[in-house]
N, C-alpha and C positions, 0 to 999 in steps of 0.2 A: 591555562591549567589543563583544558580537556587535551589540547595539544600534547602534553608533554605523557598524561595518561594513555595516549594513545602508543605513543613509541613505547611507555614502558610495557605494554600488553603486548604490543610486535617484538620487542625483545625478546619477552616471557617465550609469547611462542615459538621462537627461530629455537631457542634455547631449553624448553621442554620436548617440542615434536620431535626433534632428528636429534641421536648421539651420532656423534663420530664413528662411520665406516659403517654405519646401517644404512639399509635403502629403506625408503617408504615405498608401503607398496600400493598401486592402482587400479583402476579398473582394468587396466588391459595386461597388468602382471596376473592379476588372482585370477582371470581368468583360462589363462593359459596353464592349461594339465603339469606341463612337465618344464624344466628351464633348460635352457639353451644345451647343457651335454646332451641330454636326448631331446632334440628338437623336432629327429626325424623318427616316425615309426617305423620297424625294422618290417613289421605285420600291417596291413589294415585290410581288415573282412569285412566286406556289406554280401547282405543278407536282403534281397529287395522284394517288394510286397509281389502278391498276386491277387487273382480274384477272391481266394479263400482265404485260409486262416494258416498262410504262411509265415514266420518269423521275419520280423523282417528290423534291422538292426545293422551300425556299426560298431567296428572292434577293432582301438589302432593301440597295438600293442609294442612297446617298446623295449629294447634290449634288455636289462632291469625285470622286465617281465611285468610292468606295470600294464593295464591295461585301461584304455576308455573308452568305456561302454553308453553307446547311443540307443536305447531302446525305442524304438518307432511307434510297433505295433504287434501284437497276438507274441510277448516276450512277458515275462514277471515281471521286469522292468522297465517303467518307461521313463523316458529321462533321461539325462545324464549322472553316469557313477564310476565309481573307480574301485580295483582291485587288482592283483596280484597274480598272476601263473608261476611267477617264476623266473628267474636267469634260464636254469638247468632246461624248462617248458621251450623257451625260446632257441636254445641252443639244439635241442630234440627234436624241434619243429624246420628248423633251417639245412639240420642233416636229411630229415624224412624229401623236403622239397630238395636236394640234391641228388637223393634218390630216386625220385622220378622225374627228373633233369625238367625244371621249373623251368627254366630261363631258357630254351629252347625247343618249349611247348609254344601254341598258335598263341595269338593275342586274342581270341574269340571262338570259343564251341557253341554256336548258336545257330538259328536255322527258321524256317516260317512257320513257327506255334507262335499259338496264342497263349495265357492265363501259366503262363510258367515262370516261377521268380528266377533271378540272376541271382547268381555268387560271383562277388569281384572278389577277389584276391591279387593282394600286393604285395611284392618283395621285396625290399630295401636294404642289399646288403651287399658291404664293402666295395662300393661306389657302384654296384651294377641295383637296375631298380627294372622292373617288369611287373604287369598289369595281365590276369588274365580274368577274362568274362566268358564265367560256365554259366552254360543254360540248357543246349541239346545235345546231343551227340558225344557227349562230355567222356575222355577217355578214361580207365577205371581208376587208373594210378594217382590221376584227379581228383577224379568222385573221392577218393580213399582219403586224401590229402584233405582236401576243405571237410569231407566230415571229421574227420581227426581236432581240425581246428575248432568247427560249430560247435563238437560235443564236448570239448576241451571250455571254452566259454561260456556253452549253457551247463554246463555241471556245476559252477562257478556262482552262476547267477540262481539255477534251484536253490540250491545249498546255504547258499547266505544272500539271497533276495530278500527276506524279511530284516533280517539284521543289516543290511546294507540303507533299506528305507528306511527305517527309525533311527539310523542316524544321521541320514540326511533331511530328514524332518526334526530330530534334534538341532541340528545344524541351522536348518533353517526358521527352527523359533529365534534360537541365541539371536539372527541376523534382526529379524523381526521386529523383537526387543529393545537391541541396539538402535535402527530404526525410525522406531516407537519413540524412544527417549525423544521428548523437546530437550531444543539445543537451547542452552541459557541465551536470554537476552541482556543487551547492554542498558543498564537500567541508570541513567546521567540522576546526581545529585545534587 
């Protein structure tokens, strides 16, 4: 008798958990920002600490103009969260870096200081991808480029940092909660 209970409960569940042509999803889907059309960031900004009270953050922003946002430290946000620039931001931002010919600027403007944060900036776009690391010597057309971007994603983060934590602290009772629940036990008769 428990035998036959047991199939019909496996039944039960093959045939309530999954409809046809739905996925389930996992720890390793929900955690992933964005699905596979944008897998690559077209953008990613790091902002890396110093001795003082430097920003220090990243930002992989994707075509779409989704962006996610890593706050580290001395940011409104710390954590991880997500928001929006824009298509049009992204598109604005790709023409500005052709304008001061990104892709054939050094890989490195840096030099022997100390207590100075790095700006990485990455560019990901239509199959060409480059990496540059400003720190000294940084040329202005640069300088002008990465602040464009930094004040482009902290206007973002000022602006709706408060509303952005309370629903990720909303978000994160709901999970809580769920959590929370005891899962029913099988209770034999």
């Amino acid at each position: 008798m428990k035998k036959i209970l047991y199939v019909l409960m496996a039944i039960g569940l093959v045939f309530t958990g999954c409809k046809k042509g739905e996925k389930t999803a996992d720890a390793s889907t929900e955690s992933t920002p964005v699905q596979s059309k944008e897998s690559t960031p077209v953008i990613v900004f790091e902002k890396t600490p110093c001795y003082g009270t430097c920003p220090n953050y990243t930002a992989s922003i994707y075509k779409s103009g989704l962006v996610v946002f890593e706050g580290k430290r001395f940011v409104d946000l710390i954590g991880e969260y997500k928001f929006n620039l824009g298509e049009d931001w992204v598109k604005l931002t790709i023409n500005k870096s052709k304008d001061i010919n990104f892709f054939e600027m050094e890989d490195r403007y840096d030099g022997n200081v100390t207590d100075l944060p790095s700006t990485y900036t990455t560019i990901n776009w239509k199959g060409e991808s480059k990496k540059i690391k400003a720190r000294y010597e940084i040329p202005q057309g640069l300088k002008d480029f990465n602040l464009f971007i930094h004040n482009s994603i902290m206007k973002q983060v000022e602006a709706n940092g408060d509303k952005m934590k309370r629903y990720k602290e909303q978000q994160n009772v709901k999970m809580n909660q769920r959590e929370k629940k005891p899962l029913p036990v099988y209770q034999p008769r």
